[in-house]
C-alpha positions in Angstrom: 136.7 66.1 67.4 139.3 64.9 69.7 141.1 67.2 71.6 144.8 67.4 72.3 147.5 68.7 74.7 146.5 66.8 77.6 143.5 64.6 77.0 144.1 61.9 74.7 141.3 59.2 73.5 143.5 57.1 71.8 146.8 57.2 71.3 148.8 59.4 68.9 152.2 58.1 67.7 154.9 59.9 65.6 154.6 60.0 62.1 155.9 57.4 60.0 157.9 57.7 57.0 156.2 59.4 53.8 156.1 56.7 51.4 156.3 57.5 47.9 153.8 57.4 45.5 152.7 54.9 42.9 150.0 54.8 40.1 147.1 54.1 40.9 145.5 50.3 40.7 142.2 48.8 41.3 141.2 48.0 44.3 142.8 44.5 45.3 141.8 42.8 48.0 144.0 43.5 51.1 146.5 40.7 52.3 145.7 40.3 55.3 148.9 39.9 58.3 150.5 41.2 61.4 149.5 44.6 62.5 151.9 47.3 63.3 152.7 48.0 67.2 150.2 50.4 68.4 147.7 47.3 66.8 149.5 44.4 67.5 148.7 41.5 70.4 145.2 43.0 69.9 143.7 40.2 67.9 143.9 42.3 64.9 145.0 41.7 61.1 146.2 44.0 59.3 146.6 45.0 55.4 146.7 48.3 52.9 145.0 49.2 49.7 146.1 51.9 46.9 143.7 54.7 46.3 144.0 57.7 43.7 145.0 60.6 45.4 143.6 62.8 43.4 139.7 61.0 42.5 139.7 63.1 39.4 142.5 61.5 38.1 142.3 57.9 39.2 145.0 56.6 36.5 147.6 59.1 38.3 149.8 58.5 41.5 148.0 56.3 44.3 148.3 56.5 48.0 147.8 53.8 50.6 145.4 53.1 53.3 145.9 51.2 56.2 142.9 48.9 57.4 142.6 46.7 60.2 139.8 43.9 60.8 138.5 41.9 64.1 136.6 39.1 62.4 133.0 37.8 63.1 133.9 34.2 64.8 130.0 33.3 63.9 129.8 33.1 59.6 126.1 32.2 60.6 125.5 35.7 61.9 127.9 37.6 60.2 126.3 40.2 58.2 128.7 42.7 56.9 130.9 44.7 57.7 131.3 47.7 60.0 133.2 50.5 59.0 134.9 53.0 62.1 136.0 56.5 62.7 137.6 57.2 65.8 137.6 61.4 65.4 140.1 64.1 65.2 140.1 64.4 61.8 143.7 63.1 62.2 143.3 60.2 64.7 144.6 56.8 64.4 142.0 54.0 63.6 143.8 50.3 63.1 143.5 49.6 66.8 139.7 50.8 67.6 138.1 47.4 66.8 140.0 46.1 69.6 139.0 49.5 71.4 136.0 48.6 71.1 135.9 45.3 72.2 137.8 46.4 75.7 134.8 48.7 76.0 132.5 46.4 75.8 130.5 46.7 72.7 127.8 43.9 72.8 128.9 40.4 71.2 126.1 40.3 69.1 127.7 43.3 67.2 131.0 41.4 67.1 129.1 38.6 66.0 126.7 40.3 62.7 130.0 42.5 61.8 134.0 42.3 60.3 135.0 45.6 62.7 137.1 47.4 59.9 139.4 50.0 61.1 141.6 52.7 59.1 144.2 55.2 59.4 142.3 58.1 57.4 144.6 59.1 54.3 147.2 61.2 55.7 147.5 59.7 58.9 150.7 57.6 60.6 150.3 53.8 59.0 148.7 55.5 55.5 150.4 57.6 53.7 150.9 60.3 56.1 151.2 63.9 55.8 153.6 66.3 57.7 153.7 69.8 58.5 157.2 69.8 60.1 156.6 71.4 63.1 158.1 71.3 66.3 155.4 70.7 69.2 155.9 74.9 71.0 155.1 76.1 67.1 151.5 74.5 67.7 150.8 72.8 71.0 147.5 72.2 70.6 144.3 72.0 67.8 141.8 74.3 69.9 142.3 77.8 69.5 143.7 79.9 72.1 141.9 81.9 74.6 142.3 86.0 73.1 141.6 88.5 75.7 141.2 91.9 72.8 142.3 92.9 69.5 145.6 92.5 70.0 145.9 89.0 71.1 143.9 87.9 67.8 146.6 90.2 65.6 149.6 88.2 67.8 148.4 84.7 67.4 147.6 85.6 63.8 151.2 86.0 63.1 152.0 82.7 64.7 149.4 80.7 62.8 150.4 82.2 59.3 153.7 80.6 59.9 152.1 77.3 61.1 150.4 77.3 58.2 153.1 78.6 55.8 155.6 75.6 57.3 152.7 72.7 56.0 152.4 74.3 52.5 156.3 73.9 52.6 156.5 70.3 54.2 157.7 67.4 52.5 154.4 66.2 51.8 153.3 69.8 50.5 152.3 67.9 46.7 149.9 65.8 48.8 148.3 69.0 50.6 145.4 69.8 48.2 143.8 66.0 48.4 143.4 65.5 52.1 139.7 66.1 52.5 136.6 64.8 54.1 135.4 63.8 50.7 138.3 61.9 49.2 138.8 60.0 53.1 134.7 58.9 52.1 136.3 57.9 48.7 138.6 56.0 50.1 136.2 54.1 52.3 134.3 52.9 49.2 137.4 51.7 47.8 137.8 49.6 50.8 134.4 48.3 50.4 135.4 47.4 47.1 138.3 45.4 48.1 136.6 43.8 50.7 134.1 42.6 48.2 131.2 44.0 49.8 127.8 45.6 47.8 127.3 47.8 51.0 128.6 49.0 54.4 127.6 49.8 57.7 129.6 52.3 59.6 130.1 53.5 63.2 132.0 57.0 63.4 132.4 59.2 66.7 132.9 63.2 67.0 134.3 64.2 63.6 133.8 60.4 62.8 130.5 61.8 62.0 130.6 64.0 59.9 132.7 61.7 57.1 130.2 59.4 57.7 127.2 61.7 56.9 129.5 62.7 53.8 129.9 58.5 52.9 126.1 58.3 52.9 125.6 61.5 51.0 128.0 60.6 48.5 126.9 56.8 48.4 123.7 56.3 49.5 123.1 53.2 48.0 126.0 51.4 49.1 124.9 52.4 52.7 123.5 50.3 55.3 123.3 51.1 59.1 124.8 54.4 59.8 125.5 55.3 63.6 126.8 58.4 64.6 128.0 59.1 67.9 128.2 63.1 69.1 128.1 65.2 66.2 129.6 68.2 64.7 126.7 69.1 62.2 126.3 69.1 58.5 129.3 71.4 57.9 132.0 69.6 59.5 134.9 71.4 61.7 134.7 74.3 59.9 134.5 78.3 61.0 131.2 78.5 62.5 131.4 74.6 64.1 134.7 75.8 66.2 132.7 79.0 67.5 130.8 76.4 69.2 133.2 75.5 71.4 132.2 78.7 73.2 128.7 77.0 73.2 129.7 73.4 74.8 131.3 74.7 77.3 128.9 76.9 78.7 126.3 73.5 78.1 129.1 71.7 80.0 130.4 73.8 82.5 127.2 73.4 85.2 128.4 69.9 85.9 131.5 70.5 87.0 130.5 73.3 88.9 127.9 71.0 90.2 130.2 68.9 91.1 133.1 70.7 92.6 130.6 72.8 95.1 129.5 69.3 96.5 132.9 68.5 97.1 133.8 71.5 100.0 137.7 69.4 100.2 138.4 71.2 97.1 137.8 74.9 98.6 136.1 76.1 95.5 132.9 77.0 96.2 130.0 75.8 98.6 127.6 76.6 95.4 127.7 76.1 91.3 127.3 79.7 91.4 130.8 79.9 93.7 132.4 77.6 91.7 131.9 79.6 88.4 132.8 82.7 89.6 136.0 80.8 91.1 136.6 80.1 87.1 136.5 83.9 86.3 138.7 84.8 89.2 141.6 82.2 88.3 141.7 83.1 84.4 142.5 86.8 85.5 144.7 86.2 88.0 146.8 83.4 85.6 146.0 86.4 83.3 147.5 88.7 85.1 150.5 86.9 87.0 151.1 83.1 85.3 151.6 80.3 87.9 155.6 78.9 87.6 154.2 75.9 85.9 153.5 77.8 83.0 149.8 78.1 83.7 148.4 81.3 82.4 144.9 82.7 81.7 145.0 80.9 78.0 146.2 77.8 79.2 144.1 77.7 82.3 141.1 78.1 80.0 141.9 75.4 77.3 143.0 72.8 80.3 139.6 73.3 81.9 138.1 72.9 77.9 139.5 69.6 77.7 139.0 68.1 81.2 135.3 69.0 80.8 135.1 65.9 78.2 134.8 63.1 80.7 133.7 63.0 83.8 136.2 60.8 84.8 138.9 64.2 84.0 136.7 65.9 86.7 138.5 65.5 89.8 141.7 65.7 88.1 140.4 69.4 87.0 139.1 69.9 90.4 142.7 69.3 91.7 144.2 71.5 89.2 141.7 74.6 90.2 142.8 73.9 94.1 146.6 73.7 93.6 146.0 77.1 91.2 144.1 78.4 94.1 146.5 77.9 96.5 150.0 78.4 95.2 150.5 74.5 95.4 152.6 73.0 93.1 150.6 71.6 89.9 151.8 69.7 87.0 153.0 71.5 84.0 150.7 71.7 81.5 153.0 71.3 78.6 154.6 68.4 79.3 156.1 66.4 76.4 153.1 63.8 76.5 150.7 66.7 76.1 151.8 68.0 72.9 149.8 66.4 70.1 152.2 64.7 67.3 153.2 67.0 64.1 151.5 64.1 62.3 148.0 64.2 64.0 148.5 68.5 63.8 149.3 67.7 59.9 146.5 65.9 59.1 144.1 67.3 61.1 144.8 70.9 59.6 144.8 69.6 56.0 141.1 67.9 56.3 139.4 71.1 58.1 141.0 73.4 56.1 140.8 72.1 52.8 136.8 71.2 53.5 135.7 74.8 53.8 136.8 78.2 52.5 137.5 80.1 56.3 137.6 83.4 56.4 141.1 85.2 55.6 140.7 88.5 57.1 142.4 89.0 60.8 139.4 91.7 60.8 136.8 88.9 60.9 137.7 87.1 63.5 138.5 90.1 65.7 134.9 90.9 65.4 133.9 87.4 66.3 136.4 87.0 69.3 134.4 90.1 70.5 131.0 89.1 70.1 131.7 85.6 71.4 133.7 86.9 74.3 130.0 88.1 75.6 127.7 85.8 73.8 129.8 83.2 75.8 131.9 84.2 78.1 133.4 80.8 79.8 135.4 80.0 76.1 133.4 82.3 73.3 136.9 84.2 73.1 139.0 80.9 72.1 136.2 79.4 69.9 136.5 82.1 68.0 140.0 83.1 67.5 141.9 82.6 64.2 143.6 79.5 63.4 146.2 78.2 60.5 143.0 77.6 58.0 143.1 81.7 57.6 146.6 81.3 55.5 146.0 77.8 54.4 148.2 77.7 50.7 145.5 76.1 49.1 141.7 76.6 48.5 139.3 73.9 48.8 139.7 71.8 45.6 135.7 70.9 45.6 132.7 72.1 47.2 131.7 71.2 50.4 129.4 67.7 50.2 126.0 68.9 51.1 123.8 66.7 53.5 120.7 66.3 52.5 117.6 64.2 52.8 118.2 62.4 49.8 118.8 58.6 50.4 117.7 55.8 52.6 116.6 56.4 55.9 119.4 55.0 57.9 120.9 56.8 60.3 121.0 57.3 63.9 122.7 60.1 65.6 123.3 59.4 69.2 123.9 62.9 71.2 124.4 64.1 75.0 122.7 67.3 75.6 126.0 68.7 77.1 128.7 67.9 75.2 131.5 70.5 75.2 133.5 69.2 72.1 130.4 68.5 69.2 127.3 70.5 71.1 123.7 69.7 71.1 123.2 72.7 69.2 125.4 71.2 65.8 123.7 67.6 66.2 120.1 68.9 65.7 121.3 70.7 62.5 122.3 67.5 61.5 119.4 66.0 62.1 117.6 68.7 60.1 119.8 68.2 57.0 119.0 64.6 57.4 115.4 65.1 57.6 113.2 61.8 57.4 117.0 59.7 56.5 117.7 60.0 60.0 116.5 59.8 64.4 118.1 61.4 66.2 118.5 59.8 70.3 119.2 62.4 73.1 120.9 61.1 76.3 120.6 63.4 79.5 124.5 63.5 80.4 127.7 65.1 80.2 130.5 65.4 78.2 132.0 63.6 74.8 130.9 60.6 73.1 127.4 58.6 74.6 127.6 54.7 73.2 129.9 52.7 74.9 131.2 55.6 76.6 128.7 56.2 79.5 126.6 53.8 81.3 123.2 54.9 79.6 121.4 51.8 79.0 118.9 53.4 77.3 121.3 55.1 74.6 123.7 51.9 74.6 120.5 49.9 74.1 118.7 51.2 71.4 122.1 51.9 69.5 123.0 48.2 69.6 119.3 47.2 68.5 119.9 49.6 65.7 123.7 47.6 64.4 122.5 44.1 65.1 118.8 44.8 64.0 118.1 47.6 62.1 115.7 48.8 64.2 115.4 52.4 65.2 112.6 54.4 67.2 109.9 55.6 64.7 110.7 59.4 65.8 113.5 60.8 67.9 113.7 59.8 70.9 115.3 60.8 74.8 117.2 58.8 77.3 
């Protein structure tokens, strides 16, 4: 899950052009060429395949997948190839190998691995999806903060015609096939074309979920699975975005850590200061919005997404003190914050085509008031109602259910405080998995742990597992 309006892991560029659909062919090997921009320079080819968009009727109109590769240099070591997922669902994918590489992943991955990216069906080089909407009818993928009833009933109305606008789009005939499932379909097609009997796969935040549906759905053409901060068995459906409320109040001690031992900022000389700071800004925005256009809502959801790094945490600090103090603060909804209506598109296809959400206002009223207590930081936007309540379609399958069944390959790699894809959704994962997975805790903060922090412990064991297969015998903490 990556979040948008504001923090950005990768970037997001308008949609392309829907291109039209074809029948559907076999899956020919890609021709492999110049990428497009957001790829290009990177040491990157680039090439597309056709897939069925609808798997029950392969024969009928096809769709294409874009696919990137950073080659092994060393044929001697090369072992495979390594499938990516950069999150979202929705987010870009050609240019991670190269991501990856500027984070430093070890060369001895490079080396054993072909470092295949994709743009997920539906997403900008693919065949993308739109919704058509302007970036003030939905600024951003996290619901908003409700303060009662009524704010549940008034957001309610503007998600309906969110959601009424993408089952009117352009691309509405395509609507019904963007799933979780059929993006896993899609990855074995690639396999195919690439000429491989199995792959191995690295996926981050909702990356992890479609990779727990690949290996569910194909175990046998699965290899080394790694899994970096995940959303549970379920995916991003209803009961995984309550746990937003959850994360933060995982997260939130670090920053309040952190700010109290930091007395420049004025917001607190303890954690306990600090917090209470938090409850005292959200009424006040609440109450009387800043001339930025900070109110309580937005106040909340910047504070959500500047918990995922530590490297946001000054910048949040900042925010806080200029709120504080009548300062002048950047506007929150700037132009660059908005996500694209492409990454909006896709994104709301994929979560709410893979589960059947509730449909009743009355529901999530109830839940906004339960979670408002249960966890009071962010429980009251976790749980608040989103387009997937007047999606125009229901799910055209049934959820893929993670089970045990299949070779034990996996490794989930998980910070205890994670705000985005909490602790509490990766151990049901790993339950689900049973004996197929291990599960590796790392005692930090925030989003994403391989690569991402400077735990040698975690970064350690999860190259041993790509370049070796090894894995500790149970699950293990860093």
């Amino acid at each position: 899950m990556t979040v948008r309006s504001g923090v950005r892991l990768l970037p997001v560029l308008v949609a392309a052009l829907v291109a039209t659909a074809t029948p559907a062919v076999a899956s020919a090997a890609p021709k492999w060429g110049p990428c497009p921009e957001e790829a290009a320079g990177l040491g990157l080819e680039c090439g597309t395949i056709q897939v069925p968009l609808d798997y029950r009727d392969p024969g009928g109109r096809a769709i294409e997948i874009a696919i990137s590769r950073l080659a092994s240099t060393k044929p001697e070591k090369r072992r495979g190839v390594l499938l990516t997922n950069t999150g979202g669902p929705g987010g870009e994918g050609l240019a991670f190998p190269a991501t990856l590489k500027k984070l430093n992943i070890p060369q001895e991955v490079l080396d054993s691995y072909d470092v295949i990216g994709m743009d997920p069906r539906g997403v900008h080089n693919s065949t993308p999806v739109t919704c058509g909407l302007s970036p003030a009818e939905h600024p951003t993928n996290i619901p908003t903060y409700a303060r009662n009833s009524a704010d549940v009933s008034t957001e309610a109305q503007r998600v309906a015609a969110v959601a009424a606008k993408c089952g009117s789009s352009a691309t509405a005939p395509l609507l019904p096939y963007m799933t979780t499932a059929n993006t896993a379909r899609d990855m074995d097609r690639v396999r195919e074309a690439l000429g491989e009997r199995k792959v191995n796969y690295f996926g981050i935040s909702y990356g992890t979920y479609l990779g727990s549906v690949y290996t569910s759905l194909f175990p046998e053409r699965s290899d080394r699975f790694l899994i970096d901060s995940a959303t549970g068995p379920g995916g991003w459906d209803a009961s995984f975005s309550r746990l937003f409320g959850q994360g933060v109040e995982d997260r939130f001690p670090d920053f309040a850590k952190f700010a109290a031992s930091k007395p420049e900022y004025g917001l607190g000389r303890t954690p306990a200061e600090v917090t209470a700071k938090y409850f005292e800004l959200a009424a006040r925005l609440d109450r009387t919005p800043s001339p930025e256009g900070y109110n309580g809502q937005v106040f909340r959801h910047v504070t959500f997404a500047d918990l995922y790094y530590d490297t946001k945490l000054p910048h949040l600090a900042e925010t806080w003190r200029a709120l504080d103090t009548g300062k002048p603060v950047p506007s929150p909804l700037s132009s660059a914050s908005y996500p694209s209506d492409n990454y909006i598109a896709s994104q709301l296809h994929v979560i709410c085509n893979d589960s059947d959400w509730p449909e009743d206002v009355r529901t999530y009223q109830r839940h906004v008031a339960v979670d408002r207590f249960r966890h009071p930081l962010f429980g009251a936007a976790a749980a608040n109602i989103t387009p997937c309540a007047f999606w125009p379609s229901e799910p055209v399958e049934a959820p893929v259910k993670i089970t045990d069944r299949g070779p034990s390959n996996v490794l989930i790699v998980q910070n205890l405080r994670d705000p985005a894809t909490p602790l509490a959704g990766a151990r049901k994962l790993r339950q689900a998995f049973g004996d197929r997975a291990r599960m590796v805790t790392v005692d930090q903060g925030g989003h994403l742990a391989y690569l991402f922090k400077d735990n040698q412990c975690a970064n350690d064991l999860a190259t041993e597992f790509l370049v070796g297969g090894a894995r500790p015998r149970e699950d293990f903490a860093c």
